[in-house]
C-alpha positions as a LaTeX table, in Angstrom:
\begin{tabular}{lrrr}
\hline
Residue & $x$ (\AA) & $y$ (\AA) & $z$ (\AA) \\
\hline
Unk1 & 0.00 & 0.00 & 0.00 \\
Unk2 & 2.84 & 2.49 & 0.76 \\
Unk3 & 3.64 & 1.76 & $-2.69$ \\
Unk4 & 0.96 & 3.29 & $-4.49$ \\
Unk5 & 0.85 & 5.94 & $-2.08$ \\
Unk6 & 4.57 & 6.96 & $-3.09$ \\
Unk7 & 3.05 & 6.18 & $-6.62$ \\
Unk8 & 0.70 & 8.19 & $-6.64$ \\
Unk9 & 2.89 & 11.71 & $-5.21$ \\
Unk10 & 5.20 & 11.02 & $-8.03$ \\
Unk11 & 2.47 & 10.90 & $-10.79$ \\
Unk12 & 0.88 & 13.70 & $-8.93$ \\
Unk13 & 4.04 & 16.17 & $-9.20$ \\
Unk14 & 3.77 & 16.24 & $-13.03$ \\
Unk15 & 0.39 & 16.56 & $-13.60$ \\
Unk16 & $-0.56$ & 19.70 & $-14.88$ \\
Unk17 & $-3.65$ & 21.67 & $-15.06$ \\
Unk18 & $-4.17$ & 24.11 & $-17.82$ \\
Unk19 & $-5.96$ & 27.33 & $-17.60$ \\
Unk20 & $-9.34$ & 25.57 & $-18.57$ \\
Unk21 & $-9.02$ & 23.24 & $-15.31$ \\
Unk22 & $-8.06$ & 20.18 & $-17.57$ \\
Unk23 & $-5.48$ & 17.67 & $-16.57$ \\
Unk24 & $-2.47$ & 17.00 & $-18.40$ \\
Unk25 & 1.09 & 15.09 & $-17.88$ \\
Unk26 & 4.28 & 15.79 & $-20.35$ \\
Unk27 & 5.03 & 12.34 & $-22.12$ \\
Unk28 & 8.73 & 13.75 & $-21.52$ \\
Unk29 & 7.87 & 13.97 & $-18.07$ \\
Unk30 & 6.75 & 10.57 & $-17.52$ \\
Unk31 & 9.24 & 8.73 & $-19.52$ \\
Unk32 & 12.16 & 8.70 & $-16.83$ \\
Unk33 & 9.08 & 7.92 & $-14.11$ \\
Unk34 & 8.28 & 4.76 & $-16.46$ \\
Unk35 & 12.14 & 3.75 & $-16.22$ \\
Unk36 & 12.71 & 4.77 & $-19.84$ \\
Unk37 & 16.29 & 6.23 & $-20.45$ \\
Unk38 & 15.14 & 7.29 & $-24.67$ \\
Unk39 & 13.16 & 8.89 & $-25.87$ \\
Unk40 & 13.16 & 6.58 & $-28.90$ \\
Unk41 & 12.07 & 3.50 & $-26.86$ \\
Unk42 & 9.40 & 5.90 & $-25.29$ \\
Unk43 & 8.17 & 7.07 & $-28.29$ \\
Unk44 & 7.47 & 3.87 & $-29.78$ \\
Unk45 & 5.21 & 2.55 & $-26.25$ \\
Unk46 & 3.34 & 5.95 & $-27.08$ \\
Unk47 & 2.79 & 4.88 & $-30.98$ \\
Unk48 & 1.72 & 1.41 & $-29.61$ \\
Unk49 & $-0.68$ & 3.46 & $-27.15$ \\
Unk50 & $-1.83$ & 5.69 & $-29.64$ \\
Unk51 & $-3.12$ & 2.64 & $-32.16$ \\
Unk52 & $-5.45$ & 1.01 & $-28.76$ \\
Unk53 & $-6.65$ & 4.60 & $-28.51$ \\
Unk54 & $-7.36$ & 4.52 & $-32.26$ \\
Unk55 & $-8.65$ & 1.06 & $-32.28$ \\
Unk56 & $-11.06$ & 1.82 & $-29.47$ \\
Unk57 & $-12.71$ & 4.98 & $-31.41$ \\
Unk58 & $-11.48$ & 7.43 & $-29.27$ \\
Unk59 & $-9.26$ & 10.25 & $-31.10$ \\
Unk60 & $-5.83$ & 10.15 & $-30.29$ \\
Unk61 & $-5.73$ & 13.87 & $-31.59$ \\
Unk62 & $-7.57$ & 14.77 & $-28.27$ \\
Unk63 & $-5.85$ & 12.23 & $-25.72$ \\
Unk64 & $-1.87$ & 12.72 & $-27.68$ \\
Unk65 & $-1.43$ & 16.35 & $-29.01$ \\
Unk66 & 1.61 & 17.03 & $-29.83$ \\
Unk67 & 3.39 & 20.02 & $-28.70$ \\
Unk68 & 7.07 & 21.09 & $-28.70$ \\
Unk69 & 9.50 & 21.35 & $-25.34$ \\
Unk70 & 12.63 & 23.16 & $-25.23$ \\
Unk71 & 15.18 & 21.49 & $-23.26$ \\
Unk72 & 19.11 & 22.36 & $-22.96$ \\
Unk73 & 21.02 & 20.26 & $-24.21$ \\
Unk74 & 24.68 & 19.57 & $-23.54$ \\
Unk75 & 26.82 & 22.23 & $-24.56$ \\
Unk76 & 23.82 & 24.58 & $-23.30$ \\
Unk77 & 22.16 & 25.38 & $-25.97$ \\
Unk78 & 18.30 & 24.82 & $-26.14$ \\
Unk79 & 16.68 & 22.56 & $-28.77$ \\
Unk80 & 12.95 & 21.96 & $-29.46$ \\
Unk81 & 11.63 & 18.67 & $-29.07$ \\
Unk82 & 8.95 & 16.60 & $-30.07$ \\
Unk83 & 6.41 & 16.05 & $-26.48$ \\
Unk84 & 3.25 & 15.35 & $-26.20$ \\
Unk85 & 0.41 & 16.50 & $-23.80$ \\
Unk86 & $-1.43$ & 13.33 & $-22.58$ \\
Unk87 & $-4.85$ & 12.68 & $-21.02$ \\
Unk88 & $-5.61$ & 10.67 & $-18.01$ \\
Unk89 & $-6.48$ & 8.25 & $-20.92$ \\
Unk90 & $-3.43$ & 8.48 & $-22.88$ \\
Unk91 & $-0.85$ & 7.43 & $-20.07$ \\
Unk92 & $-3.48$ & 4.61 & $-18.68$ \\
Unk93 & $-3.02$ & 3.54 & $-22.35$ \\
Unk94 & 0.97 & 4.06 & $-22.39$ \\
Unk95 & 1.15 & 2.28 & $-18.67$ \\
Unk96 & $-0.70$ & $-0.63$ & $-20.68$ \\
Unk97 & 1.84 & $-0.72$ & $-23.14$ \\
Unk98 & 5.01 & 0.19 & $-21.54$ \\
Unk99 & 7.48 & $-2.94$ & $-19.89$ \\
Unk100 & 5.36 & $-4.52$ & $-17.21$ \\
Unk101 & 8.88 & $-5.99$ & $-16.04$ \\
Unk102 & 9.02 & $-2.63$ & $-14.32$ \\
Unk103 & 8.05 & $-2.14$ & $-10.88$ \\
Unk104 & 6.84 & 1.75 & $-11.60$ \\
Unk105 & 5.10 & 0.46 & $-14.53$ \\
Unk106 & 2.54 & $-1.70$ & $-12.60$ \\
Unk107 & 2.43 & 0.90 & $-10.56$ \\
Unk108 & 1.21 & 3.50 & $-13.18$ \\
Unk109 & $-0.95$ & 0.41 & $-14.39$ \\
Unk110 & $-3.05$ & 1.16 & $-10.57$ \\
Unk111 & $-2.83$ & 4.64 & $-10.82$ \\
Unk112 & $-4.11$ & 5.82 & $-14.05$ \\
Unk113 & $-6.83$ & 2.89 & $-13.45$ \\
Unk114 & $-7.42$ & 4.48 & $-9.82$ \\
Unk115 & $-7.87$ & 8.21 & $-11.00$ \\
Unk116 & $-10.09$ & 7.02 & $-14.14$ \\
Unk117 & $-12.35$ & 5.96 & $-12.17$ \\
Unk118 & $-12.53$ & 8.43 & $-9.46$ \\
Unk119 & $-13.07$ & 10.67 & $-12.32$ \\
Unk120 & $-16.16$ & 8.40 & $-13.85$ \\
Unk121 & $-17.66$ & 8.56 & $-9.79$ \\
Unk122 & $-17.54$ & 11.76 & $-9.51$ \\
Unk123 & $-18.76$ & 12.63 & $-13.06$ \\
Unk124 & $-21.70$ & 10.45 & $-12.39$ \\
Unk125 & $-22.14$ & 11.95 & $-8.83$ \\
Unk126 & $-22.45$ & 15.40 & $-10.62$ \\
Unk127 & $-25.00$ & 14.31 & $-13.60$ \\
Unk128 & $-27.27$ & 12.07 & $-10.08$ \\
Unk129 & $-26.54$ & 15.18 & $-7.92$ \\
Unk130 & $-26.99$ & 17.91 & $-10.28$ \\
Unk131 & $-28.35$ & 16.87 & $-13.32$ \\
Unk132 & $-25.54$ & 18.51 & $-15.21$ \\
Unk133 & $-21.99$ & 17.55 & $-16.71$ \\
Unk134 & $-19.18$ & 19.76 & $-17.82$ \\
Unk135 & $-17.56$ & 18.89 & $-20.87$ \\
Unk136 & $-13.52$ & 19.75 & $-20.26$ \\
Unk137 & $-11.95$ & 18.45 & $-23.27$ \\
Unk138 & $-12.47$ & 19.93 & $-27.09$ \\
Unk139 & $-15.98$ & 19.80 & $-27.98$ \\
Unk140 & $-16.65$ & 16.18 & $-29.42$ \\
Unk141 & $-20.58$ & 16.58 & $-29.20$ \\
Unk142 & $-23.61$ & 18.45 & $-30.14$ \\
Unk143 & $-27.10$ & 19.85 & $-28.16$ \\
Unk144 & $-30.29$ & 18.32 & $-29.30$ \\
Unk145 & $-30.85$ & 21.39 & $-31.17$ \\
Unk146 & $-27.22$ & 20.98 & $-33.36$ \\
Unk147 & $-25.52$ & 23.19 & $-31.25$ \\
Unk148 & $-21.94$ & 23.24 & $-30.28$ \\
Unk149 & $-20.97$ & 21.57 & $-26.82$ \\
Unk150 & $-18.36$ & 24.10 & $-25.82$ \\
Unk151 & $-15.29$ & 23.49 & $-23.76$ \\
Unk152 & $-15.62$ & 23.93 & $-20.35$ \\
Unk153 & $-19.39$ & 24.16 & $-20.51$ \\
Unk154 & $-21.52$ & 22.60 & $-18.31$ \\
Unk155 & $-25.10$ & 20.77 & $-19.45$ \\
Unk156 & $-28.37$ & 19.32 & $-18.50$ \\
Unk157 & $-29.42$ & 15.94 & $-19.24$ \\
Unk158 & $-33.04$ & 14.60 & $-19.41$ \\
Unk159 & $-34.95$ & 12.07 & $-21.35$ \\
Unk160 & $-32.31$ & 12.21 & $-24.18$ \\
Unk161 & $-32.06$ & 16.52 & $-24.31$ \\
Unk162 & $-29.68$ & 18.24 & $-23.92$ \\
Unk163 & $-30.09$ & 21.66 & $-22.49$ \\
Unk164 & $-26.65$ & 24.10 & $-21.38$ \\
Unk165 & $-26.09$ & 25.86 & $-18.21$ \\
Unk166 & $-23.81$ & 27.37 & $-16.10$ \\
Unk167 & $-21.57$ & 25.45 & $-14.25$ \\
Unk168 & $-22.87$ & 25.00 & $-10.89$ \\
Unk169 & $-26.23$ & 26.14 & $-11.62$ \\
Unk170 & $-28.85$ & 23.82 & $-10.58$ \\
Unk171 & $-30.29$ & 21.56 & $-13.18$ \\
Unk172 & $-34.50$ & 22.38 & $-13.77$ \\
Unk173 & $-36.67$ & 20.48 & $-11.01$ \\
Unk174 & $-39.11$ & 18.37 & $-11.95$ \\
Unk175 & $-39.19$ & 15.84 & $-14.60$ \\
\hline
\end{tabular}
């Protein structure tokens, strides 16, 4: 048990939250926590993560954008690199994938399991408690009317419409 606990302070200190309140961890970040040394052998658990991602319908555009790092290299000068900014989803996926010889691997394999669904309680906490759901990744849906689902937004569900509100506001009583 201590285990996960130190587990779960390490994959804690590089999560980062953007300005929209979404989650996100720097595959560069995580690949010395996975016990990768290269980015090379990294990259290619990521490309083997990134085809279950595709194979399972989801878009690996949302859960692996790619973004650039600058890092220092050697002789001091900087150099941008190749990163990527991954969803809760995308390193369960790459824990899935990566060496499961590795100790930190399994426990990665607990922890991104752990926080999906604490994330999938509360979410369904939120649409039994409030009637509502916010939507914090790039609008993938549309409102019964053909509307846009905006990031960030929050919405109403009931007998199959959809209806927006402000986050926190209570849902309509009464069904």
């Amino acid at each position: 048990m201590d285990e996960i606990i130190i587990s779960n302070s390490i994959f804690d200190s590089i999560k980062h939250i953007d300005e929209n309140g979404v989650e996100y961890w720097s595959a560069r970040e995580l690949m010395p926590i996975l016990g990768y040394n290269k980015w090379q052998n990294f990259h290619k658990v990521i490309k083997q993560a990134m085809v279950s991602c595709n194979n399972s319908k989801n878009n690996t555009n949302e859960h692996f954008p790619e973004m650039r790092k600058v890092l220092t290299v050697g002789n001091g000068a900087k150099q941008k690199v190749k990163d990527y900014r991954l969803s809760r989803y995308a390193c369960y996926l790459i824990a899935q994938n990566a060496d499961s010889r590795k100790e930190v691997v399994a426990l990665a394999q607990t922890y991104f399991a752990i926080q999906t669904y604490r994330q999938e309680v509360a979410d369904h906490f939120n649409i039994r408690l409030y009637g509502q759901y916010r939507i914090d990744r790039e609008p993938v849906s549309h409102h019964a009317d053909g509307g846009k689902v905006a990031q960030g937004q929050c919405f109403e569900c009931k007998r199959g419409n959809v209806r927006p509100l402000q986050c926190g506001q209570r849902s309509s009583q009464g069904d």
